[in-house]
C-alpha positions as CSV (number, residue, x, y, z in Angstrom):
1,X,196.0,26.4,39.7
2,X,192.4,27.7,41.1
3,X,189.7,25.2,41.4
4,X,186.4,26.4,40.3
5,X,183.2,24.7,40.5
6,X,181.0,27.2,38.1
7,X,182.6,28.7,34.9
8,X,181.4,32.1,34.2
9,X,179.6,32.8,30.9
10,X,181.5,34.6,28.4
11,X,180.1,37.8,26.3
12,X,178.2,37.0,23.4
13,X,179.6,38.4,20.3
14,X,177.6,39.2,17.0
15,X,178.1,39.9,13.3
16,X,176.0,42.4,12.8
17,X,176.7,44.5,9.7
18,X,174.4,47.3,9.4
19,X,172.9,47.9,5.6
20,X,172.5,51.3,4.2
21,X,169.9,51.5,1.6
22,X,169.8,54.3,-0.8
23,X,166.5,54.3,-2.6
24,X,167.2,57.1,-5.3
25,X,170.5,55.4,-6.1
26,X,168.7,51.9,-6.6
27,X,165.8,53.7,-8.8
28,X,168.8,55.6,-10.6
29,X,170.5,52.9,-11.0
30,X,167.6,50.7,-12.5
31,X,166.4,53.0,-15.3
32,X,170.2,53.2,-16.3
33,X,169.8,49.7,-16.3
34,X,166.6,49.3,-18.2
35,X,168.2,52.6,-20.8
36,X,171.4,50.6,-21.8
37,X,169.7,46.9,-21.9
38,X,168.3,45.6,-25.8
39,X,165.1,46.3,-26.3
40,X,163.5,43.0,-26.2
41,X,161.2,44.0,-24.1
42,X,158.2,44.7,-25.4
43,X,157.0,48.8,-25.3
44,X,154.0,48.7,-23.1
45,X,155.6,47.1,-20.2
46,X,158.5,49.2,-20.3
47,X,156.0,52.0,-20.5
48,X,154.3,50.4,-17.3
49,X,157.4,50.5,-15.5
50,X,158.4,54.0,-16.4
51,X,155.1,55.6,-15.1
52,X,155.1,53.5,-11.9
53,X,158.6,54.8,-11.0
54,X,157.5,58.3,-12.0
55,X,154.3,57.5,-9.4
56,X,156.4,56.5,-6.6
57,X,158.5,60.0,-6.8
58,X,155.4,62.1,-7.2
59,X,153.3,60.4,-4.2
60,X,155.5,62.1,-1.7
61,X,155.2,65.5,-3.4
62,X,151.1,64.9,-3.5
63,X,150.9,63.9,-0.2
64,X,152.6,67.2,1.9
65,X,151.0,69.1,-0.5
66,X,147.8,67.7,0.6
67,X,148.9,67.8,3.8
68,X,149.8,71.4,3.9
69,X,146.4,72.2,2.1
70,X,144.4,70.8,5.0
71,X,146.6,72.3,7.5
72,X,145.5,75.4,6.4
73,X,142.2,75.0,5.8
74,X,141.9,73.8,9.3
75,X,143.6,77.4,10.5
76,X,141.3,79.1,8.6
77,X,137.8,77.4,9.4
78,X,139.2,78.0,13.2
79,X,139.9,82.0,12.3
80,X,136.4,82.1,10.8
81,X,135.0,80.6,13.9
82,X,136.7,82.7,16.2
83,X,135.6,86.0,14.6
84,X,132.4,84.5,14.5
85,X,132.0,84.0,18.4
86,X,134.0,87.0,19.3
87,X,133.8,90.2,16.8
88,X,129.9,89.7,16.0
């Protein structure tokens, strides 16, 4: 039997459980929910909840189109300028 004066720490040990979140599947899943339910509900907030899920998917699509839209009329103000300075 050893005789030790310091015990050494052990490794630390965790329960992680990573979480994967699928968005479309959660937003698929809740208009099936909201289809298939009564319709107690009244129609305008229904309504509400339809055109803010429709917003949400459409944002994206606005936003790199914007993007793309700048983007190129950045490369064309800098084409202008260039033949400006150098072909006149």
């Amino acid at each position: 039997m050893a005789l030790t004066f310091f015990k050494t720490p052990k490794n630390k040990q965790y329960n992680y459980k990573p979480v994967y979140w699928n968005k479309e599947k959660e937003e698929r899943d809740k208009r099936l929910k909201s289809a298939f339910e009564d319709t107690s509900k009244d129609y305008s907030e229904a309504l509400r909840e339809r055109m803010e899920l429709r917003w949400r998917r459409n944002s994206g699509n606005r936003a790199r189109r914007d993007s793309k839209l700048r983007f190129f009329g950045v490369l064309a103000a800098i084409f202008f300028l260039f033949y400006y300075i150098f072909l006149r």
